[in-house]
N, C-alpha and C positions, 0 to 999 in steps of 0.2 A: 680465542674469543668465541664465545657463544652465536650462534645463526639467530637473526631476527625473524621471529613471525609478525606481519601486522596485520590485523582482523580490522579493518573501515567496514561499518558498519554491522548492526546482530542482528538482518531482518532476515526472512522466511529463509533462503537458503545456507544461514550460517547459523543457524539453531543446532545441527547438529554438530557441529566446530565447538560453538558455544556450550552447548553439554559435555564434550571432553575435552577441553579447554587442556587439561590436567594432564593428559597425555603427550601434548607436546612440551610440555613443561616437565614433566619426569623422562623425557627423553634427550632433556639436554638444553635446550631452546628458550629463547629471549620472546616471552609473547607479549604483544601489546595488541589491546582493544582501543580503538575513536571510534566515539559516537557522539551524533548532538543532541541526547538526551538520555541519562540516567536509565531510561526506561526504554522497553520495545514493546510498540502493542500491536495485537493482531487485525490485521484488517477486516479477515474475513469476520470480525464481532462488534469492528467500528461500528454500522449503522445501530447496532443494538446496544453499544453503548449512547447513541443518540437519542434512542427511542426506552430509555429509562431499563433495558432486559439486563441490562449487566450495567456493573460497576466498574469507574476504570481499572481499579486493584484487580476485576476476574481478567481482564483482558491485555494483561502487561504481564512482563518480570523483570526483574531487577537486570540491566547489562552489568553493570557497574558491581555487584552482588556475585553473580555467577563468576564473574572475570578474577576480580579479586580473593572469590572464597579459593578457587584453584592455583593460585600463583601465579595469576598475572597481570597487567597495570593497567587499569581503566582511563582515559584521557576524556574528558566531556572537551569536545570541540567537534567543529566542520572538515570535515575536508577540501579544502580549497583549489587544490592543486596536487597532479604527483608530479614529480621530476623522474621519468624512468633512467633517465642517464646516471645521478646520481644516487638513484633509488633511495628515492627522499619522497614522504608524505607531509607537503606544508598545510596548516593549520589555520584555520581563520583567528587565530590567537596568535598569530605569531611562529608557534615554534617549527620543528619538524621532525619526524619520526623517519630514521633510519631502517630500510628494510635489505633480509635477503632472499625474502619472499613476501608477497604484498598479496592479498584478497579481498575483492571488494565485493558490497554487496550493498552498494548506497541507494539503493532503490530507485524512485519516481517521484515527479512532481504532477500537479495540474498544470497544463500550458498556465501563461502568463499573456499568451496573446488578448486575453478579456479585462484584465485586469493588472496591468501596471507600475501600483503601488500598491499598499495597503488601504484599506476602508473600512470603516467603519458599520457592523451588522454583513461583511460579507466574508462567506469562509469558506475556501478553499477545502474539497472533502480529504486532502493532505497536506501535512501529518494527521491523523489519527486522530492524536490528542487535542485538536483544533477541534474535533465535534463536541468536544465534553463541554466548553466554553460556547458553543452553539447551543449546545442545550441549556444551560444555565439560563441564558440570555434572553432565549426564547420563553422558558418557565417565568421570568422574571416581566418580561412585559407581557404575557398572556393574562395573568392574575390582575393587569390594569386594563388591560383593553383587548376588542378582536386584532388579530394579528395575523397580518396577509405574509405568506412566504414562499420566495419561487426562488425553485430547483433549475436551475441551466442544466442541460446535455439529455442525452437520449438511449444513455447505455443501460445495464445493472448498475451500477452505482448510482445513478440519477433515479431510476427506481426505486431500489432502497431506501435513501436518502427522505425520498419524497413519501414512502410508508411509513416511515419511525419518526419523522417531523409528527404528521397525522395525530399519531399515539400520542406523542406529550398532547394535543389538545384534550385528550380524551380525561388528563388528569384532573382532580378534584378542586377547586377552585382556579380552574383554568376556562379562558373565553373560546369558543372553538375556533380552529385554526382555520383559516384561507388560502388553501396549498393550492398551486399550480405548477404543473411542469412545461418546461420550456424544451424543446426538442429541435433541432436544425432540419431533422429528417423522421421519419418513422420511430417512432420509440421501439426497442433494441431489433435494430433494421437486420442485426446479422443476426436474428435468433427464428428457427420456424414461425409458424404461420400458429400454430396451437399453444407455443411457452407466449406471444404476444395475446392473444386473446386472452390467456389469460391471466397475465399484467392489468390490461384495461378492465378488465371485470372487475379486479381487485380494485384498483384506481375508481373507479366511477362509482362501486356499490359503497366507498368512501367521500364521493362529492369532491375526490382531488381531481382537478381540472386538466386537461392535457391540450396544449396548444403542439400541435406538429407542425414540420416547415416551416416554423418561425425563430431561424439563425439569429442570435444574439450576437452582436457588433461588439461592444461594449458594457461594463458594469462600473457602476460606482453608488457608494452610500444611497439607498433608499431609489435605486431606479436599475432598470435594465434597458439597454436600447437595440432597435433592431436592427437588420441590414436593411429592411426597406425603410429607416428612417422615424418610425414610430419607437416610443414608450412605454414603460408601465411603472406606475410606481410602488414598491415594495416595503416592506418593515426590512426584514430579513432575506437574504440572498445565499444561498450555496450554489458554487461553480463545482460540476461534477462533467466535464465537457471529455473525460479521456484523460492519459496519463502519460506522463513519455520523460525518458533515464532522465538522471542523473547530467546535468552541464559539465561535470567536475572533466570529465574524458575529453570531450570537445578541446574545450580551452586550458587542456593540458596538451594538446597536441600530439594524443593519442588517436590510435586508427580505429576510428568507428563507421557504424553503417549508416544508414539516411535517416534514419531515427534518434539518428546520436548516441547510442549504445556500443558500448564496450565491443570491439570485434573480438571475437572468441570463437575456437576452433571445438573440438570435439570432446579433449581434454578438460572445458571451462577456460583455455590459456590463450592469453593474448600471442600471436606467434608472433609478431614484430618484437616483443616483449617477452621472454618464457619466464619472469619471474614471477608475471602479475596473473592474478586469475580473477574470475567475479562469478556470479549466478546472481537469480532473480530478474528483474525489472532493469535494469542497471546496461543489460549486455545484448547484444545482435550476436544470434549463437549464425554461422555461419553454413553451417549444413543443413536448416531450415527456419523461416519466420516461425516465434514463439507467440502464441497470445500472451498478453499481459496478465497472467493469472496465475493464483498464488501456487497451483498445484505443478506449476511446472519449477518452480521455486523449492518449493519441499521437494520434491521427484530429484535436485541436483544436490542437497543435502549431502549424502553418502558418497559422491563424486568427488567433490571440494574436497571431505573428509579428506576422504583417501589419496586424492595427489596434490594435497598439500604435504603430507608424510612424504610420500613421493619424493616431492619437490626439492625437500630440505636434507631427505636422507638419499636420497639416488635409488629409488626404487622404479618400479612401470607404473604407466599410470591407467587410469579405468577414465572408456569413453562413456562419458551421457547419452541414454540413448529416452528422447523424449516421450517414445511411448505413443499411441493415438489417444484413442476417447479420454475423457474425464469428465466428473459427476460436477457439477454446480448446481446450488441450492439458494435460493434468492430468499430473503430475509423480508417479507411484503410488510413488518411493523405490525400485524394483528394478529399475531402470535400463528399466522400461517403461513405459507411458502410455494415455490416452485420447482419442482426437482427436476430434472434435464442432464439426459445422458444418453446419447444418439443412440437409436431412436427414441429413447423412451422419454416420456412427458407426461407428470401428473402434480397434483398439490391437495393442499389441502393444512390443517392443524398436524398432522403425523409426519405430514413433509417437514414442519418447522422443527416437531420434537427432537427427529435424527438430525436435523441440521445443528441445532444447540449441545446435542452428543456428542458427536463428533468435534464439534468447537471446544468444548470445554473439556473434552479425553486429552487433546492436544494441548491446551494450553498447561492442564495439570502435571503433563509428562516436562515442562521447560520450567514451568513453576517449581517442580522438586527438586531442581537444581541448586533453589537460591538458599 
């Protein structure tokens, strides 16, 4: 009987899985992909597909495409649960997918501590493809009226975010926008004292508004409310507060870290579990805390690759090794940027240009897959 591969999920660290899909299929192997959508888009081009720079089509590719064009079987659904005992992947459909090697890469959510349930005009800056429906939404009541909108959180994605809202105001029969950011602390408190100034310069020489040290309690339809008990009321809301794994681990009863991420060793391998592996957002790498950022995601690509082969055929496996610095480039929505790679600190229009290079070399190299 054939060895089961099972790929949950095709985000940043199973791109390069996902590009030679084909190979463990010509090597003998039962592959299957879950995902809970057809499509994977890139994050680092989200805010820019908010702020009109891209199309959803530049900032996707086909899971369901790549999976299939190589010989192997696409499943749209959740992952709900693994069963590592019976090394079973149950389905929020129902079914369940037999493994005798399992890789996850189910990414991140926005906490849920602000928000609950569902509301109406408020969108979580995850999934991805939840901004494209932000922006629509936004386009569509700007062309009737001024349209007030506040950003929650106080990181780079709340900056972002709150840049490329901006720009839709700037469109052609649209009323200008009333952006505010909402910040608990310092807007991006863990960044120098030089990448912050020059955030707010951008922010203010736009008229978007920055309230700091004002923790938001609570959101729902058309309001934010604070810890000290005060209001605001809003059109539109994005919760951009931080990001944290995947629940599926927890309440499976797998050993995770305080973050609730997959515990995982050096390998990418759960050791309570050596059949299961993850990278990305997803995992608590065990030999040092990971920022939540995409470059450590791509950086475990070739890892995975290789001892998942590994895994299946009885080969050695290659440790991850995270590497120090890396470059981040903020997307400020007016077609300019901030570059930051310890030490260095500049922006400007050239900063944004390499930044959209770079984005769109990478997605073209996933894109040629489909």
């Amino acid at each position: 009987m054939k060895k089961k591969l099972v790929i949950a999920g095709a985000g940043h660290a199973h791109m390069l899985t996902m590009e030679k899909l084909s190979s463990f299929v010509d090597a003998g192997y039962d592959v299957h992909v879950v995902g809970p959508s057809a499509y994977h888009y890139y994050s680092g081009m989200g805010p820019g597909m908010l702020g009109l720079t891209y199309s959803p089509e530049e900032i996707r590719f086909s899971v369901k495409t790549v999976a299939e064009k190589q010989g192997a079987t696409f499943t749209l659904a959740k992952v709900q649960r693994i069963d590592p005992i019976r090394q079973r992947v149950c389905l929020d459909s129902g079914g369940e997918l037999p493994y005798d090697v399992l890789s996850c890469n189910l990414g991140s959510q926005v906490s849920a501590d602000l928000l609950s349930e569902p509301q109406d005009d408020v969108f979580a800056v995850k999934p991805i493809e939840k901004l494209f429906q932000a922006r629509q939404r936004i386009l569509k009541l700007g062309r009737t009226k001024k349209v007030s909108v506040g950003v929650v959180g106080g990181g780079v994605s709340a900056l972002e975010i709150a840049g490329n809202v901006w720009r839709l105001g700037q469109e052609a029969q649209m009323h200008p926008l009333d952006v505010v950011l909402f910040t608990g602390h310092q807007l991006l408190s863990h960044y120098p004292e030089r990448v912050r100034q020059m955030a707010y310069s951008s922010l203010r020489k736009r008229a978007i508004r920055i309230e700091e040290n004002r923790p938001v309690q609570a959101v729902a339809t058309g309001q934010v409310i604070f810890a000290a008990g005060q209001s605001c009321d809003l059109d539109v809301i994005f919760i951009a507060t931080g990001v944290k794994p995947s629940v599926v681990f927890r309440e499976s009863g797998l050993p995770t870290g305080t973050d609730g991420g997959l515990l995982v060793n050096r390998y990418l391998q759960c050791p309570a579990y050596p059949t299961i592996f993850a990278g990305g957002d997803c995992i608590h790498f065990t030999a040092a805390p990971l920022d939540k950022v995409g470059v450590y995601a791509v950086r475990q690509n070739p890892v995975i690759y290789h001892n998942l082969h590994a895994a299946l055929g009885g080969g050695k496996f290659e440790p991850f090794k995270p590497k120090g610095k890396y470059l981040q480039i903020f997307n400020l929505g007016d077609d300019t940027g901030i570059f930051y790679r310890r030490p260095f600190v500049f922006g400007g229009p050239g900063t944004f240009r390499l930044k959209n290079y770079i984005d769109r070399k990478f997605m073209k190299r996933y894109q040629a897959s489909e």
